[in-house]
C-alpha positions as CSV (number, residue, x, y, z in Angstrom):
1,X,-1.0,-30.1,51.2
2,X,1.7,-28.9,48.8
3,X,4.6,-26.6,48.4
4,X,4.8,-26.2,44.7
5,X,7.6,-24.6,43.4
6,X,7.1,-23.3,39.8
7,X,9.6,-21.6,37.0
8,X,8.1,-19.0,35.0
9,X,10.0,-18.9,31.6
10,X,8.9,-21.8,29.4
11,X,7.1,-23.5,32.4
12,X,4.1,-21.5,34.0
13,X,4.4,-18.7,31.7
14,X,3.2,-19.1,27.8
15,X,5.0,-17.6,25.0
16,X,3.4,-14.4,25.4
17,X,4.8,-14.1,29.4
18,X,1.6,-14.5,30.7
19,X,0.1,-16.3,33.2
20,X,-2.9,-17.8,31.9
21,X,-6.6,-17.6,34.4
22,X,-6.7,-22.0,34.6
23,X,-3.1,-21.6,36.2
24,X,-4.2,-19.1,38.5
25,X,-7.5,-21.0,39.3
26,X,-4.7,-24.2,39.9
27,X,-2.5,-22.0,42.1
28,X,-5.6,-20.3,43.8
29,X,-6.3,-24.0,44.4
30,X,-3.0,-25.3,46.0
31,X,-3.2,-22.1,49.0
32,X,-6.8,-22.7,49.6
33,X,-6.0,-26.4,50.6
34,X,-3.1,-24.6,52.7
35,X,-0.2,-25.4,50.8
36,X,2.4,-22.5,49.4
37,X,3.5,-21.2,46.1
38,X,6.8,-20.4,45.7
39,X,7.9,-19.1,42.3
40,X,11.5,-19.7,40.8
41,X,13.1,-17.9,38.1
42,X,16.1,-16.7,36.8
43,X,14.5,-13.1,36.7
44,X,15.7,-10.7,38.6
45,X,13.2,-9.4,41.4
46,X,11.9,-6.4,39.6
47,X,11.1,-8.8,37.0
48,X,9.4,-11.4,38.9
49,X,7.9,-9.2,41.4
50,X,4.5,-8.1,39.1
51,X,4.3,-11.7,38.6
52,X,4.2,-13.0,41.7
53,X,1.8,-10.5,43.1
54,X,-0.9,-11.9,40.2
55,X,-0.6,-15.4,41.8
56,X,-0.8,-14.3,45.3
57,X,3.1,-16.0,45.5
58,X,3.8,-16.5,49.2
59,X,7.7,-16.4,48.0
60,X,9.9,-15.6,45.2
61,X,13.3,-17.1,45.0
62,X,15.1,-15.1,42.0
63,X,18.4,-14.5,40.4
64,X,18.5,-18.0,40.0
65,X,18.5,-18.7,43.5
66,X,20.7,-15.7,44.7
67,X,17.6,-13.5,45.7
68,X,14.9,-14.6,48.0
69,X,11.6,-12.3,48.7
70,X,8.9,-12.3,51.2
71,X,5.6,-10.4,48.6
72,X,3.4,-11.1,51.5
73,X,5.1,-9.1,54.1
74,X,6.9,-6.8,51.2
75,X,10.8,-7.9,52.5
76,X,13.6,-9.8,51.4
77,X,14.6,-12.6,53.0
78,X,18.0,-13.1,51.6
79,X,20.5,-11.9,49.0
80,X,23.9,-13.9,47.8
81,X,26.1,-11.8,46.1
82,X,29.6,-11.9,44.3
83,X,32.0,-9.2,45.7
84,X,32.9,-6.2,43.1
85,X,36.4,-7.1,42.7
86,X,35.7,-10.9,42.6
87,X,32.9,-10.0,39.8
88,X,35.8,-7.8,38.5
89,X,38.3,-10.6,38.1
90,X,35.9,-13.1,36.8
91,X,34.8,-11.0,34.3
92,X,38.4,-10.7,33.0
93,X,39.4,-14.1,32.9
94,X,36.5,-14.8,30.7
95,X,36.9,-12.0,28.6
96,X,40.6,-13.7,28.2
97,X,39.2,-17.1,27.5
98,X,36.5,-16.4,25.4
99,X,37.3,-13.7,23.0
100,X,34.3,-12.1,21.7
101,X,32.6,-13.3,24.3
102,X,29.2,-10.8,25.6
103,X,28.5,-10.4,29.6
104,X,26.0,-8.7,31.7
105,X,26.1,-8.0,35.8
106,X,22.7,-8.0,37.4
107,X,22.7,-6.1,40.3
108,X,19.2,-6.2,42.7
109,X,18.0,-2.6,41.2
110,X,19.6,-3.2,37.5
111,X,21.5,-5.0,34.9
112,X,24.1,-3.5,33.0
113,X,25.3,-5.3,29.7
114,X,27.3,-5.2,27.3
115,X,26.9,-3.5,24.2
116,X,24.8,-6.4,21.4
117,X,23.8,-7.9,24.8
118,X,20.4,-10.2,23.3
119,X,18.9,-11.2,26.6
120,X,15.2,-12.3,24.6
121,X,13.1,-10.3,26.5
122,X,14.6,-6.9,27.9
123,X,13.7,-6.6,32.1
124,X,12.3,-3.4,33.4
125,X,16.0,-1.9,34.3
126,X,18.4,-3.9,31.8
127,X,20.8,-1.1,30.4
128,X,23.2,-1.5,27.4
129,X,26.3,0.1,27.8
130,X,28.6,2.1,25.4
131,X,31.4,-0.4,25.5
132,X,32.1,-3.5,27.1
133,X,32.2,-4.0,30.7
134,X,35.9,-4.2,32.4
135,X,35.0,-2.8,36.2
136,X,32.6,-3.8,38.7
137,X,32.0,-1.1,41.5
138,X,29.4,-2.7,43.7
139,X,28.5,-6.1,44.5
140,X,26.8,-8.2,41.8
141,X,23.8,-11.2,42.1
142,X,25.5,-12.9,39.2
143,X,27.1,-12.6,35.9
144,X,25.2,-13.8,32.6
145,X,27.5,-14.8,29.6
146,X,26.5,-15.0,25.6
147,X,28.8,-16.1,23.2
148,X,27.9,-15.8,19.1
149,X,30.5,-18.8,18.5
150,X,29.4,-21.4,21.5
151,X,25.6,-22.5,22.1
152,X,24.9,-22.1,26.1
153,X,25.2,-25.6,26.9
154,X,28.9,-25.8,26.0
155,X,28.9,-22.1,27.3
156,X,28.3,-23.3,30.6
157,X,30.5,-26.4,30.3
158,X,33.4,-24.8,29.4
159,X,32.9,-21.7,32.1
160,X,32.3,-24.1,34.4
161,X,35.9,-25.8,33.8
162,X,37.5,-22.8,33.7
163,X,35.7,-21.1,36.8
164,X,35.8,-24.5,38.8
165,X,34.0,-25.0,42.1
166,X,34.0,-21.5,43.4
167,X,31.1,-20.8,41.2
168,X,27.5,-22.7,40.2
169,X,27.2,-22.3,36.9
170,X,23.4,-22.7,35.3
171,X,21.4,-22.8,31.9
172,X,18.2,-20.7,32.8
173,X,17.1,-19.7,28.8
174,X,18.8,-20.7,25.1
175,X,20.0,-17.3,25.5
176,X,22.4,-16.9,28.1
177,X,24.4,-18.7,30.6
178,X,24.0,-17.6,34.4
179,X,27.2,-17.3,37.2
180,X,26.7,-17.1,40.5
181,X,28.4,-17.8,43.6
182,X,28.8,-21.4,44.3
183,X,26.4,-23.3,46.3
184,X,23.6,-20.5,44.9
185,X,21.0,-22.4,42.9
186,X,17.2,-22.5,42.9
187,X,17.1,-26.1,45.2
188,X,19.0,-24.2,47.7
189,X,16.5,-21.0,47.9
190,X,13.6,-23.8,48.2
191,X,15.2,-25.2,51.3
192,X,15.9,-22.3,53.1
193,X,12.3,-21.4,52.5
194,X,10.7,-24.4,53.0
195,X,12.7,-24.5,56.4
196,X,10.6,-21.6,57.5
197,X,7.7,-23.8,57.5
198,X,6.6,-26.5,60.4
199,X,3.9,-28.3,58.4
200,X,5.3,-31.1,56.3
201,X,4.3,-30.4,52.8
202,X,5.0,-32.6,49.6
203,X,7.5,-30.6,47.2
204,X,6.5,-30.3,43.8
205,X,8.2,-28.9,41.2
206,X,7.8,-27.7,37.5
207,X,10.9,-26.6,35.3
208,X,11.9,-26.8,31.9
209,X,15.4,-26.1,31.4
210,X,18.9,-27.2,32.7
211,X,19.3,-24.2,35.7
212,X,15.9,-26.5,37.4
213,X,17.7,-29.6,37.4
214,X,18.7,-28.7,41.0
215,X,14.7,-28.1,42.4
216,X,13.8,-31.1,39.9
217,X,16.4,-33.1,42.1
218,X,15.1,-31.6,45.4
219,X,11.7,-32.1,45.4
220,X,9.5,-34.9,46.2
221,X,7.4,-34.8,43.0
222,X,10.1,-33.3,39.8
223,X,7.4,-32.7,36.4
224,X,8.7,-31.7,33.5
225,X,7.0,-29.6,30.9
226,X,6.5,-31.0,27.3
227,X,8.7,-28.4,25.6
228,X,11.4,-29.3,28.3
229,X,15.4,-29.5,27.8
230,X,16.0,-33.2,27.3
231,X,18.1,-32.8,30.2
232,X,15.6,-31.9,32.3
233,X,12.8,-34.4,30.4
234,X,15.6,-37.3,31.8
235,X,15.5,-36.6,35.0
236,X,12.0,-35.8,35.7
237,X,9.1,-38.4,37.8
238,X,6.7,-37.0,35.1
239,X,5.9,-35.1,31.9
240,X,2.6,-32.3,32.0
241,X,1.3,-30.5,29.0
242,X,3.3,-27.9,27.0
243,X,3.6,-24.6,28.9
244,X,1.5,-22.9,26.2
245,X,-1.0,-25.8,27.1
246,X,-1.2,-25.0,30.6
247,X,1.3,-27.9,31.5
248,X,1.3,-26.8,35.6
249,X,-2.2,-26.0,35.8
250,X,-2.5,-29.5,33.9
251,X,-1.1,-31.1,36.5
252,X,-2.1,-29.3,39.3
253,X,-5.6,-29.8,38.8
254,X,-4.9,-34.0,38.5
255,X,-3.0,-33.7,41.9
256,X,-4.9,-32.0,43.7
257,X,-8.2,-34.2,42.8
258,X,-6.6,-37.0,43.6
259,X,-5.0,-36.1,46.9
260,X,-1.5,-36.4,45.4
């Protein structure tokens, strides 16, 4: 038995977003041999939610790790937030530090953003707003960061100098950096869950890019997908198929057959 934990962005899902019928068959596969299916994403909740009810998910951990959700029972399990003046203050100092520099707040029922905000594929309640964000008036699940003049990776490098260790800084897309408070990140959802659970089950995990490196790390068996970060290619026990190739389903099906 298996607890599979699975991004969706450039790892389960293909280019089109979808979730193709071979990786539902697989996933169909892993709960019918009673292990669990937990998905992971950066994606808010409302945007992992219709996802996770295709598979039959027995939990979503979202927001990067900030957002945890029971779709069986219909509750969440957990929320991390930043505060609204702490959200407040952080985005100032980066605004400071990074002129020109694009942010977003994801909240659990939207996402405000900046105005030229690209965030690849808009969620069901992104919002652009008229001018750039200076105040926060409610607590926020994280802050997500473009910048025209720095590719994410040294985004994320140089936020993470300047923000230090009170945040856990991640690279969930080529399009944006997330922020969140520290000590969130996806390994840490996967424990909590997995904690909830008396059987001992194998951990597998399937990422692509540098905000899995954490679950990579965590689990038992870490499987990159072909069009992985090289980051993430480095660190990873094995490589599966392209995600437009099936990659988890791919593997899935070879583990299970063989009894891991």
């Amino acid at each position: 038995m298996f607890f599979v934990a699975t991004d969706l962005d450039g790892t389960l899902l293909t280019s089109d977003r979808l979730v193709t019928e071979r990786a539902k068959s697989a996933l169909k596969k892993v709960r019918s041999s009673g292990g669990v299916v937990v998905l992971v994403t950066a994606r808010p909740l409302r945007d992992a939610i219709a996802i996770g009810q295709e598979v039959a998910a027995d939990f979503l951990v979202c927001s990067g790790g900030a957002v945890l959700y029971d779709p069986v029972r219909g509750e969440l399990v957990h929320a991390t937030t930043l505060g609204a003046r702490r959200a407040t203050d952080l985005m100032a100092l980066l605004r400071q530090t990074f002129p020109g520099i694009r942010l977003g707040v994801d909240h659990l029922d939207r996402c405000d953003l900046d105005p030229g905000f690209h965030v690849g594929a808009p969620g069901v309640a992104d919002r652009h707003a008229p001018q750039p964000l200076r105040h926060i008036a409610e607590p926020a699940v994280k802050l997500i960061a473009q910048s025209d003049e720095l590719p994410v990776d040294r985004l994320a490098q140089a936020i993470r100098a300047l923000a230090g260790p009170s945040y856990s800084v991640a690279v969930p897309c080529s399009f944006f950096v997330d922020v969140l408070p520290a000590g969130v990140h996806k390994a840490a959802g996967l424990a909590e869950l997995r904690g909830r659970h008396d059987r001992v089950l194998r951990s597998v995990a399937f990422g692509d890019m540098p905000s899995d490196l954490p679950m990579l790390r965590w689990a038992d068996i870490a499987v990159a997908t072909a069009n992985a970060h090289p980051a993430v290619l480095a660190v990873c026990d094995h490589v599966t198929a392209h995600h437009d190739a099936d990659g988890v389903a791919v593997f899935l099906e070879s583990l299970i057959s063989t009894g891991g």
